[in-house]
C-alpha positions as CSV (number, residue, x, y, z in Angstrom):
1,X,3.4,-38.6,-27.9
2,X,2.9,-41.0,-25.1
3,X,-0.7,-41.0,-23.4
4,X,0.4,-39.5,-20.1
5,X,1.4,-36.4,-22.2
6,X,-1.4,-33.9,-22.8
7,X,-1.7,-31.5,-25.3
8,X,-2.5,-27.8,-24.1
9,X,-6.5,-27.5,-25.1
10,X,-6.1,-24.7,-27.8
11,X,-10.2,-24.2,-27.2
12,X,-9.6,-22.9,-23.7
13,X,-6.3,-21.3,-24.8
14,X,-8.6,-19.1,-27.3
15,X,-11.2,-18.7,-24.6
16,X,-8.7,-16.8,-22.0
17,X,-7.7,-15.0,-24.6
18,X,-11.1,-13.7,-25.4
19,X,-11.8,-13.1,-22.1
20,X,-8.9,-11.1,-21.7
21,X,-9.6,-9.2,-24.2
22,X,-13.3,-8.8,-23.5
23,X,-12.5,-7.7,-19.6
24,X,-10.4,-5.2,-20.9
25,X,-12.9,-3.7,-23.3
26,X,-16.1,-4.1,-21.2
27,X,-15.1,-4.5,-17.5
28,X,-15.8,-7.6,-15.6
29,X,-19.6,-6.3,-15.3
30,X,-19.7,-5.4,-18.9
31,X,-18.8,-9.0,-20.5
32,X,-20.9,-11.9,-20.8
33,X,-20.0,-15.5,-21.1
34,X,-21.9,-15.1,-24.8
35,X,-19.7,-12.1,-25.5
36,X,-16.2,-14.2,-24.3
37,X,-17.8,-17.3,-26.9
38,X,-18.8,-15.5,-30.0
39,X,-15.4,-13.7,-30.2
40,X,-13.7,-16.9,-29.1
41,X,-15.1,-18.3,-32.3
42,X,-16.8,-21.3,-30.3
43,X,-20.5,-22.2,-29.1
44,X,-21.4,-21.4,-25.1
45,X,-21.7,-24.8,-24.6
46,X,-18.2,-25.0,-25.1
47,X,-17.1,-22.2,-22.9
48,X,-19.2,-23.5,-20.2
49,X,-17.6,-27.0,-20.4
50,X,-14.2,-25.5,-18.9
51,X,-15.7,-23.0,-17.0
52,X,-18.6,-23.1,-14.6
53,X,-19.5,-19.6,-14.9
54,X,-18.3,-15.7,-15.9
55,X,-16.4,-15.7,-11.9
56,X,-14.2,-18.7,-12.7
57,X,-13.3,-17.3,-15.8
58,X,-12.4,-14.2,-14.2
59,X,-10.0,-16.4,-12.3
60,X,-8.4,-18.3,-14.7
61,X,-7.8,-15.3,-16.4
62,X,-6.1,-13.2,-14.5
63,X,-4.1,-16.7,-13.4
64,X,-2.8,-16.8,-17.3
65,X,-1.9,-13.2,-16.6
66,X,-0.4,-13.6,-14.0
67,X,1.8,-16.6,-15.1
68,X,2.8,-14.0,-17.9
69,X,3.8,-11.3,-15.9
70,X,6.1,-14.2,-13.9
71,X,7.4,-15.0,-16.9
72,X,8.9,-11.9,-18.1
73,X,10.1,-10.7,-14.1
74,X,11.7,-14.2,-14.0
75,X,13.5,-13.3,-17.3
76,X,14.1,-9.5,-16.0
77,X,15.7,-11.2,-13.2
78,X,17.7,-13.8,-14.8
79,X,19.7,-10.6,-17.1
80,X,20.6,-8.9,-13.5
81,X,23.6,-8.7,-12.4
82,X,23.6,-8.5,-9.0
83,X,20.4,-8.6,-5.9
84,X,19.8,-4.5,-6.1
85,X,19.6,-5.1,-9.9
86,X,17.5,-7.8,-10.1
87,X,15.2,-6.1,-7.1
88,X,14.8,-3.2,-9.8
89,X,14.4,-5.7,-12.9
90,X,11.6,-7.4,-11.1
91,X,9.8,-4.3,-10.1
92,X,10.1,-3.0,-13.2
93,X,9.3,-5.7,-15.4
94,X,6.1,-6.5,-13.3
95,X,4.7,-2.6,-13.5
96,X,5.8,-2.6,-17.1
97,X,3.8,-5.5,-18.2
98,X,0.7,-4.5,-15.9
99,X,1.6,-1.1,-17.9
100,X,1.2,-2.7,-21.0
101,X,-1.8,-4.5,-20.9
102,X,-4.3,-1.8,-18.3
103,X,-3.2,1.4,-19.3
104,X,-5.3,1.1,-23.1
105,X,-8.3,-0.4,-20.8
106,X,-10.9,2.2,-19.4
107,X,-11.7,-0.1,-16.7
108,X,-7.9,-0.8,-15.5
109,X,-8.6,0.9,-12.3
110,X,-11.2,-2.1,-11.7
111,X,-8.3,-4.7,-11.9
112,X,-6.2,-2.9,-10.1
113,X,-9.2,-2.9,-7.0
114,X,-9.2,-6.6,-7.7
115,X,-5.7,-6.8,-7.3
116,X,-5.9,-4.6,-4.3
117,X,-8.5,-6.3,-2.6
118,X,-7.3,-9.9,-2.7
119,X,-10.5,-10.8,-4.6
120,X,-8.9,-13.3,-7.2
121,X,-6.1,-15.8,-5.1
122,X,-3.7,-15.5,-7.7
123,X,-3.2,-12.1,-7.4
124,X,-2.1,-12.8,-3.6
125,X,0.4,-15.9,-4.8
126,X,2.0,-13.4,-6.7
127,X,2.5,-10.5,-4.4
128,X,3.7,-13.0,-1.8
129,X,6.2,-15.0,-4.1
130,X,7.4,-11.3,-5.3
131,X,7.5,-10.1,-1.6
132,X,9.7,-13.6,-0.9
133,X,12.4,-12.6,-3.9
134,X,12.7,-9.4,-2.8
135,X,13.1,-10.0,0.4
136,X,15.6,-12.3,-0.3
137,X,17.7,-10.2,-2.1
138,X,17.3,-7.4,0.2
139,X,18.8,-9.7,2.5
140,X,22.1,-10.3,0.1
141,X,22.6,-6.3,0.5
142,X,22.4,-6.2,4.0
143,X,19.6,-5.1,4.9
144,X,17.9,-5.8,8.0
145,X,14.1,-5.3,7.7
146,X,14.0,-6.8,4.5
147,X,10.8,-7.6,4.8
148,X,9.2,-4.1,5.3
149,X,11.6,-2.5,2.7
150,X,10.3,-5.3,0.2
151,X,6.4,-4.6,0.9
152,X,7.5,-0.2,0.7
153,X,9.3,-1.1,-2.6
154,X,6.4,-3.1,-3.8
155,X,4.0,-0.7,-3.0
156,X,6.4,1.7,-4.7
157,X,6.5,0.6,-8.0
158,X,2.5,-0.2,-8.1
159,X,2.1,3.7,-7.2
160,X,5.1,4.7,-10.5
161,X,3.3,1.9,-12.5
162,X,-0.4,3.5,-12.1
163,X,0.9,7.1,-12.3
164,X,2.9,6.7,-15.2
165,X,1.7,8.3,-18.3
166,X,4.2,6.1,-20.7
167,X,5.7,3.1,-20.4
168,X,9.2,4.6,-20.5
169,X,8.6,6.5,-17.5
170,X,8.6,3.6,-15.5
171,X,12.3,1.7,-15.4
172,X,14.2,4.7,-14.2
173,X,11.6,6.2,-11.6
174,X,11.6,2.4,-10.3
175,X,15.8,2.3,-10.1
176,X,15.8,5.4,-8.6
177,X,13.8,4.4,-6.0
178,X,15.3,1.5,-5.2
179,X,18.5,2.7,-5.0
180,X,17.7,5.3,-2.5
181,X,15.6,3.1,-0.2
182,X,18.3,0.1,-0.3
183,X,21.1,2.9,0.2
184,X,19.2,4.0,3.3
185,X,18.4,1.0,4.9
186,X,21.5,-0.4,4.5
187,X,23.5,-0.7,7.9
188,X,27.2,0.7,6.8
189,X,25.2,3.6,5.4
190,X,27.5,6.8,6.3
191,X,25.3,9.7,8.2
């Protein structure tokens, strides 16, 4: 391995993960950077050499999150066939993961004010990239405020992702929606 190549730290790697975990169980409020390092397995001293204090590791949590949930709405895009497809994949893959990981938590309405509020950056990178694709696609179908479509389908699949009381319940609620808002914004819609 040459010297310009660096390993990924498996210290902070175990770190986010605890703090994950613990921000699930106890809240942002509820978890203490001693908490995050005993079930990290490693001393405080450690976990406060890559992060300066609980708020950063907030951050950097929710960024590893975040890069997750990219992950698996690029892949959910990538299987689509065509832009209305992969407008549903992406929704859908995003409220599914969000799903996955809050709905256990008894404090996932306090990420989802996070989210809501702007109050972690990354959160914001995401919605606008997301708001970008989907705009973009909405475009390929034709139609004309794609942008305002994109931000009610968004906004959309947040409200069918927070309301949903399984998982499954999510995909087809999400299609549905999206074809009926893309069928009637489109401009050779028949009246």
């Amino acid at each position: 391995m040459s010297e310009s190549v660096k390993r990924p730290d498996w210290r902070r790697q175990r770190l986010l993960v605890a703090a994950r975990d613990a921000f699930l169980e106890s809240g942002f409020s509820g978890t203490t950077m001693e908490a995050v390092a005993r079930r990290a397995q490693v001393s405080k001293v450690t976990l406060y050499k890559h992060f300066a204090d609980k708020q950063a590791l907030f951050e950097a949590t929710v960024e590893q999150v975040i890069g997750d949930a990219r992950a698996e709405m690029d892949a959910a895009a990538a299987r689509a066939a065509n832009a209305q497809d992969k407008i549903g994949a992406v929704l859908t893959a995003k409220a599914e993961f969000f799903f996955r990981l809050l709905d256990p938590s008894p404090f996932a309405s306090e990420f989802h004010a996070v989210h809501a509020h702007g109050a972690v950056k990354a959160f914001a990178a995401m919605d606008t990239e997301l708001a970008a694709r989907v705009g973009a696609w909405l475009g390929e179908v034709g139609v004309a405020d794609a942008a305002g479509l994109s931000s009610l389908l968004k906004s959309c699949a947040a409200g069918i992702s927070q309301e949903a009381r399984q998982v499954g319940d999510i995909a087809p609620a999400i299609k549905t929606v999206v074809a009926a808002l893309i069928g009637a914004a489109r401009p050779d819609r028949k009246i």
